[in-house]
C-alpha positions in Angstrom: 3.8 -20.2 14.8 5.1 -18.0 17.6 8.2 -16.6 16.6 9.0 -14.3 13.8 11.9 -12.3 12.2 11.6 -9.3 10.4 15.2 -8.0 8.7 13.9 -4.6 7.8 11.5 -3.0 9.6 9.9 0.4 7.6 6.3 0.8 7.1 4.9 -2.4 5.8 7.6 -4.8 8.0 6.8 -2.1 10.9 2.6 -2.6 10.2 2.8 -6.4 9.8 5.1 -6.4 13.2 2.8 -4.6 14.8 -0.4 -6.8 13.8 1.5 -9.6 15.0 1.9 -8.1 18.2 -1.7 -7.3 18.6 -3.3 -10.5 16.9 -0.8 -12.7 18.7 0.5 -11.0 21.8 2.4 -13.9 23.3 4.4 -13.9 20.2 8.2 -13.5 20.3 9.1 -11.0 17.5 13.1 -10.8 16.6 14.0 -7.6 14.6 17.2 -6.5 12.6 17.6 -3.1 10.6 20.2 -1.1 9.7 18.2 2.0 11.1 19.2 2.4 14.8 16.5 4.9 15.6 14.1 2.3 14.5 15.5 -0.5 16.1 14.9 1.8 19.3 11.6 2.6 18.6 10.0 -1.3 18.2 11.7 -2.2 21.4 10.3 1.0 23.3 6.4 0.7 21.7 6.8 -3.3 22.9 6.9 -4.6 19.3 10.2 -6.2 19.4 11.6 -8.9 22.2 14.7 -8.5 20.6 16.7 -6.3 18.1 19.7 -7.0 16.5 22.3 -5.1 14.2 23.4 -7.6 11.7 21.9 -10.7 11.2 22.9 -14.0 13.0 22.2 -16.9 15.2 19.0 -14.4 16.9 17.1 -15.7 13.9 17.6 -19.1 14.1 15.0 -20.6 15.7 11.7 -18.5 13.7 9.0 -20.4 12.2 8.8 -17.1 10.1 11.4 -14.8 8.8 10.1 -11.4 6.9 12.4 -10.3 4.8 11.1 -6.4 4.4 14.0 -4.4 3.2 14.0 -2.7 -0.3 14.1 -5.1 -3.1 18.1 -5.6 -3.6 18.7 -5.5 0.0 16.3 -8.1 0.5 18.2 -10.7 -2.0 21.3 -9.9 0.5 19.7 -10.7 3.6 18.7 -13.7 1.9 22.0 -14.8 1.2 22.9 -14.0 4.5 19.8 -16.2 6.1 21.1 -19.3 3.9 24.5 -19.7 6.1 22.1 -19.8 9.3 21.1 -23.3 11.1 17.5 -22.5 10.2 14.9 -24.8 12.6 13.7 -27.1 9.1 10.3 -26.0 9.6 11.0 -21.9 9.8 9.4 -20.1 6.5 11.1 -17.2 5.0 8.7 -14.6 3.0 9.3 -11.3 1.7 7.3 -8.4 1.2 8.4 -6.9 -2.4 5.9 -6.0 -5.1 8.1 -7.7 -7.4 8.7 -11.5 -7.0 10.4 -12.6 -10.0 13.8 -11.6 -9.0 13.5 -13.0 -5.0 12.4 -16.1 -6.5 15.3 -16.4 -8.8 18.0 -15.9 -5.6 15.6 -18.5 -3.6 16.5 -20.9 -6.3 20.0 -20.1 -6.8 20.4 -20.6 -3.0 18.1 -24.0 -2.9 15.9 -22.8 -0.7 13.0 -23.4 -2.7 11.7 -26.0 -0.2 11.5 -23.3 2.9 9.9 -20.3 0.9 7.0 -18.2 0.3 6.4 -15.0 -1.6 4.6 -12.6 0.0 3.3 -8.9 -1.1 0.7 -7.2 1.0 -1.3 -4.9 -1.5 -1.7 -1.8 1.0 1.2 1.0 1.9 1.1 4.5 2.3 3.0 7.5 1.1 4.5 7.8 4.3 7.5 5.8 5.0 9.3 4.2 8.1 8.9 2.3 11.3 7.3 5.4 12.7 4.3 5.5 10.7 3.5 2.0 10.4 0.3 1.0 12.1 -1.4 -2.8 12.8 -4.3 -2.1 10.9 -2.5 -0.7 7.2 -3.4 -5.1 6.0 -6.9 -4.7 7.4 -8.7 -6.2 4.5 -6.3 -5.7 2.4 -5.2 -8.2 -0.4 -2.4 -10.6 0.3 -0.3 -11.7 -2.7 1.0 -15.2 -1.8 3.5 -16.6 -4.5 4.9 -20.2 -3.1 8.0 -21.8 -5.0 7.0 -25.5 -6.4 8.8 -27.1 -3.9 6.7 -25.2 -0.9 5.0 -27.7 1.5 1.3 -27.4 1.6 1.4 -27.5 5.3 3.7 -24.2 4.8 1.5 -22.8 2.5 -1.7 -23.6 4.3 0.3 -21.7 7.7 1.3 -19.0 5.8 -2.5 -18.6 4.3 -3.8 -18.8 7.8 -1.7 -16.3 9.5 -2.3 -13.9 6.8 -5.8 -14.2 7.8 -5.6 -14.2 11.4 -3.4 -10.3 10.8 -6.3 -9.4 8.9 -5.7 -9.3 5.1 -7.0 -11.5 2.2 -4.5 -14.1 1.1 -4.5 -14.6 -2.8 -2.4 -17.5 -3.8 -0.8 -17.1 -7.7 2.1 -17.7 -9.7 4.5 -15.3 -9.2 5.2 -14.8 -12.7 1.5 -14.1 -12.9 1.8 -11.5 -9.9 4.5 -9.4 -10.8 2.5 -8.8 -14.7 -0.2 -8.2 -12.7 0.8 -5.4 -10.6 2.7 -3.7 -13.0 -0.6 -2.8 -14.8 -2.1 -1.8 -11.3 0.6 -0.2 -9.1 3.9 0.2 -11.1 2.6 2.1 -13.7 0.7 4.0 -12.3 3.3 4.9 -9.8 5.3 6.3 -12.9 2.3 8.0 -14.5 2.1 9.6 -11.0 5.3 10.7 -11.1 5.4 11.6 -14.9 2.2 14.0 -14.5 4.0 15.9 -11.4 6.9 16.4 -13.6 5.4 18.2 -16.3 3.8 20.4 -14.2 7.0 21.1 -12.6 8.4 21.9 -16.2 5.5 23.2 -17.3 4.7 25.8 -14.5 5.6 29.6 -14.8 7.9 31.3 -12.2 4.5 32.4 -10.7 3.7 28.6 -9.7 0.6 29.3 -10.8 0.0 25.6 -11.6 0.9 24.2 -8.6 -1.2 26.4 -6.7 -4.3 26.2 -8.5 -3.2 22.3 -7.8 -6.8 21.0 -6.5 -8.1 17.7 -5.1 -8.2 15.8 -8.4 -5.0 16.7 -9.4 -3.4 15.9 -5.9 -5.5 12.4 -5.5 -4.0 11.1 -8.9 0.0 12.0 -7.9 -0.5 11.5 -4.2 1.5 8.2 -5.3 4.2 10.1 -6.3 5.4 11.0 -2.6 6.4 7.3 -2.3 10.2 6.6 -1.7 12.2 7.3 -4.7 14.8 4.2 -3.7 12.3 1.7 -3.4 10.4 2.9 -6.5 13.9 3.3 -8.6 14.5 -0.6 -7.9 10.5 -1.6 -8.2 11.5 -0.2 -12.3 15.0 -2.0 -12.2 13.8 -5.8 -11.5 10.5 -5.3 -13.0 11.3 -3.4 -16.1 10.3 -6.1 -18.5 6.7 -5.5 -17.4 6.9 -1.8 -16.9 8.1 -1.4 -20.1 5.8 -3.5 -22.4 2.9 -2.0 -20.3 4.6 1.5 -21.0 4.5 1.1 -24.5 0.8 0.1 -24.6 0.1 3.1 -22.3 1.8 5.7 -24.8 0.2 3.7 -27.8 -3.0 4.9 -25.8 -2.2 8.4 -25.5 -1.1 8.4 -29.2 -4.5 7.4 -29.9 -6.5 9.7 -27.9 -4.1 12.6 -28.6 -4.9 12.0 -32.4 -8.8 11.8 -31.9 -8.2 15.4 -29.9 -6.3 16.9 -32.8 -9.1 15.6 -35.2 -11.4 17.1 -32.9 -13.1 13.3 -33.0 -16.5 13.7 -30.8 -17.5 10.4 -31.0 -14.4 8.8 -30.4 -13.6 11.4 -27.7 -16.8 10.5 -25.5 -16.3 7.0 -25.8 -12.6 7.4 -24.7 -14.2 8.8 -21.5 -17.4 6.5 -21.4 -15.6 3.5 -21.4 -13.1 4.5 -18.5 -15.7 5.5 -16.2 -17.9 2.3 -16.8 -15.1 0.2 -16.3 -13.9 2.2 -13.2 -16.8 1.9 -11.5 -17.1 -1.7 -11.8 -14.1 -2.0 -9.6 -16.5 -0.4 -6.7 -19.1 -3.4 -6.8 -16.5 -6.1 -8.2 -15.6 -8.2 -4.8 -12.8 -9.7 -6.4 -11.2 -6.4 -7.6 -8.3 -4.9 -6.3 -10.1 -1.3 -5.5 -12.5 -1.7 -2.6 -15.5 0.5 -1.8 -14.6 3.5 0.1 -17.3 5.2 1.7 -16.7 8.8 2.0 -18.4 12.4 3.5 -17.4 15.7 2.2 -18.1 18.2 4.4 -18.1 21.7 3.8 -16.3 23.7 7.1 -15.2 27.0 8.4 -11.3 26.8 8.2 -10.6 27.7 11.7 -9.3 26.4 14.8 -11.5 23.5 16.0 -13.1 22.9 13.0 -12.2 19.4 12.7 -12.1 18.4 16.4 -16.1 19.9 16.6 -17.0 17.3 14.1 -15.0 14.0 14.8 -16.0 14.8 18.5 -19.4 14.6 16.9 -19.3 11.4 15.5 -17.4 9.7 17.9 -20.6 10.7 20.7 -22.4 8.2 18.1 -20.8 5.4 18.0 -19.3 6.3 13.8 -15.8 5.3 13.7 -13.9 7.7 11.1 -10.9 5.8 9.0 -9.1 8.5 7.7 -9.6 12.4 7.7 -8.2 14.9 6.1 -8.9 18.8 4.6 -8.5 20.1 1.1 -7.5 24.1 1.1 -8.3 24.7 -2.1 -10.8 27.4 -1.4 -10.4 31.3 -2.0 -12.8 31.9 0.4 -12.2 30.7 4.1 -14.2 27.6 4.0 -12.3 24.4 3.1 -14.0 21.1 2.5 -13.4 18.6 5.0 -12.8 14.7 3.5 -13.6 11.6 6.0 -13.4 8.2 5.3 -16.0 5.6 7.2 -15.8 1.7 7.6 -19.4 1.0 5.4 -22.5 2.6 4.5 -24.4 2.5 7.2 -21.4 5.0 9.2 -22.4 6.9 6.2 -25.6 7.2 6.2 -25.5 7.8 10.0 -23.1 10.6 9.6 -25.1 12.3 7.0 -28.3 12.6 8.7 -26.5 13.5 12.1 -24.3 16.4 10.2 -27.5 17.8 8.7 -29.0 17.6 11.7 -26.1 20.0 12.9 -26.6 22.3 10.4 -23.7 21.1 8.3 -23.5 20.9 4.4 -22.5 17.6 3.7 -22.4 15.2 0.6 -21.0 11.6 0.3 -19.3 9.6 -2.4 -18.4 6.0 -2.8 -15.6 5.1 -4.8 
């Protein structure tokens, strides 16, 4: 496969563009979107060979055809792909976290035989082409969800190429799938949301709430700066799962809230006991959907060149930092500085070289 289509192109259709740009850089990549700016953007940054504002006969001859729009929009495009002389061996995938509906409009088109579902389990709380980035799948899981009627040859290309952009491919019904990440990402995503709402309601004209607002607090809701559209339509085509998870959620609560009220020791600590066991099998659980993350906590001065002292640091030996970031939740004017590494032994390095440097520094996995 050398040619692909992407009709949509935010942050995971920008991210998967990219990594087929840079794990396959004599592909030809063919781009539609509604968003001008963006359209702009892929050509100038050398993503795109070629962009187009509606879709037509520029998609015709893909072996692979994203389909990364929101959820509805993606079911349009779909019907707008069927009309299109497709070459007979050209896949079309999407990238939705819900399958059960794309699936239905692949089989009320008869395109069963020429598609693939697709949901890359990574993403961000930024959104757009601007912030997507060719290593957002790196060893991330891959949700593959073929139709019956799916070649293997198709399914063993789409497997491969999933692996050659980085991520995991995990092949399942897509049925299966969309219960499945309901429990682990849609729910949540409305527990997210949920919990920043009450403390919006709950607040007092002071704010005082939000900002006393620390790092646990703000780890558990970061979720909840996701796109409202594509989270309002994630509930409409997957509320069947939502909901029946919802309800054992609340059933939950019901229960812990009683054993509160009845000041309930026992049943208290094991409330808490058995959520930490089980979450901390997700660390060690190679199959799970959480993977390690290896993470230094260092405590900093919170002035200027702070933060470049220190990456400057590690990047003289050799420690590649993931992700970095600063919590001001400090009275005083030291703030704790967060960095994510690749494995342990970046961590390990990074603790004995901060020490060294007179720094106060801790780690974490999680």
């Amino acid at each position: 496969m050398n040619k692909f289509g992407f009709l949509g192109l935010g942050l995971i259709g920008g991210s998967i563009a990219r990594a087929v740009r840079e794990k396959l850089p004599d592909a030809k990549i063919y781009v539609y979107d509604t968003n001008a700016e963006a359209l702009s953007l892929s050509e100038a940054e050398g993503i795109a060979d070629c962009t187009a504002d509606h879709i037509d006969d520029t998609f015709r001859e893909c072996d692979m055809i994203f389909l990364c729009a929101p959820v509805k929009n993606n079911a349009e495009n779909l019907r707008s792909l069927s009309s299109l002389p497709l070459s007979d061996n050209c896949i079309i995938t999407d990238v939705g976290s819900v399958k059960t509906d794309i699936h239905n409009t692949v089989r009320s088109l008869n395109m069963e035989e020429r598609f693939i579902g697709g949901h890359p389990m990574t993403g961000s709380e930024r959104i757009g082409f601007a912030n997507s980035r060719a290593n957002l799948l790196q060893d991330a899981y891959y949700c593959i969800t073929p139709t019956g009627k799916a070649p293997q040859k198709m399914l063993d290309d789409y497997t491969e190429l999933v692996r050659t952009l980085g991520a995991i491919p995990v092949v399942l019904d897509y049925k299966e799938h969309d219960y499945v990440v309901a429990a682990i990402s849609h729910v949540p995503h409305v527990i997210a949301s949920s919990l920043v709402n009450l403390i919006k309601k709950s607040d007092n004209k002071e704010e005082l709430m939000k900002m006393l607002a620390a790092g646990g607090f703000k780890d558990i809701t970061r979720i909840a700066s996701s796109s409202s559209k594509m989270w309002q339509q994630i509930c409409l085509t997957n509320s069947e799962n939502i909901s029946k998870l919802l309800s054992d959620y609340i059933a939950s609560l019901s229960d812990i809230k009683a054993d509160i009220d009845s000041a309930r020791a026992d049943e208290i600590f094991d409330f808490f006991a058995a959520a930490r066991e089980y979450r901390d099998s997700f660390a060690i659980a190679s199959s799970g959907p959480i993977k390690t993350q290896y993470i230094i906590t260092v405590d900093i001065r919170d002035e200027t060149g702070s933060i470049a002292t220190i990456a400057a640091l590690l990047a003289k030996n050799n420690i590649n930092i993931k992700n970095i970031g600063i919590n001001h939740n400090r009275e005083a004017a030291e703030g704790i500085l967060k960095i994510e590494l690749y494995d342990e032994s970046s961590v390990k390095n990074a603790l004995s070289l901060l020490k060294e440097s007179g720094y106060a520094v801790r780690s974490r996995s999680e």
